[in-house]
C-alpha positions in Angstrom: 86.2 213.6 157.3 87.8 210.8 155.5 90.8 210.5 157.6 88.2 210.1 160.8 86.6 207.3 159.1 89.8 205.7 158.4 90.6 205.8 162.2 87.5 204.8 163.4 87.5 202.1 161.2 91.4 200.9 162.3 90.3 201.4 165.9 86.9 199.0 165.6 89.1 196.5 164.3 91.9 196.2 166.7 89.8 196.7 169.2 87.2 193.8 168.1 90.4 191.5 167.5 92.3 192.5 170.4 89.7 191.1 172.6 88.9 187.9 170.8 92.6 187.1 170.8 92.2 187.8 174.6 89.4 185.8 174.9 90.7 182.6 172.6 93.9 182.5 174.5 92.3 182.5 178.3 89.8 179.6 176.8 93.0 178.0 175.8 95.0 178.7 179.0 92.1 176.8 180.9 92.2 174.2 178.1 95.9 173.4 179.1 95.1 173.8 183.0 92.5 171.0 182.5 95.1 168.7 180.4 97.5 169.3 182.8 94.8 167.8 185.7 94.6 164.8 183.7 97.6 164.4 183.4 98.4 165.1 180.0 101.7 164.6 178.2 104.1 167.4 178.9 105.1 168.5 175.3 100.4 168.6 175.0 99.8 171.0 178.0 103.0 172.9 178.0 102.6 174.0 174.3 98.7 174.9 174.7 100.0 176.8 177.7 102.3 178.8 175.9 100.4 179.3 172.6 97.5 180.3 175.2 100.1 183.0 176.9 101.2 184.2 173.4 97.6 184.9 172.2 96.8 186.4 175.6 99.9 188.5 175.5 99.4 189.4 171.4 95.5 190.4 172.2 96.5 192.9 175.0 99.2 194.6 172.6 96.5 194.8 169.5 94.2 196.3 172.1 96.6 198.7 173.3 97.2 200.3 169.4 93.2 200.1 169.7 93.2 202.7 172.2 95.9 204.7 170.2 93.7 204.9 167.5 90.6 205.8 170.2 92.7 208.8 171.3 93.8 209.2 167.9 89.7 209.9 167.0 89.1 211.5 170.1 91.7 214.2 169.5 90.4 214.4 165.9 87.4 215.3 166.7 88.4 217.9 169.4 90.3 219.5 166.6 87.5 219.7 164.3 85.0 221.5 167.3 87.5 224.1 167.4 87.6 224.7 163.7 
């Protein structure tokens, strides 16, 4: 029972910060979009571009170990109907 609530626990929370590094880096990839309409400095939009891509990129793979740990719990619980 423990070791469920340990998983549960691990999958709430990469699941919870997978999307808000998801959602932080698309708010920051139209950030850049906008700087680069007015005509920003290079090195300005270029880096928020790429910082924006990273957090994008890192929130998809921290929501990806979130589903791991869903079908982690899922099969954890399957095991435990059969017991």
């Amino acid at each position: 029972m423990n070791q469920r609530k340990e998983i549960k626990k691990k999958w709430l929370v990469y699941a919870v910060g997978g999307l808000l590094l998801i959602g932080f880096g698309l708010s920051l990839f139209g950030q850049s979009v906008i700087l680069k309409y007015e005509q920003a400095r290079f090195i300005v939009w270029f880096g928020a571009g790429t910082l924006s891509l990273i957090l994008i990129n890192a929130g998809i793979s921290v929501f990806g170990q979130a589903v791991v740990f869903k079908v982690k719990l899922d099969d954890y619980q399957d095991k435990t109907k059969t017991i």
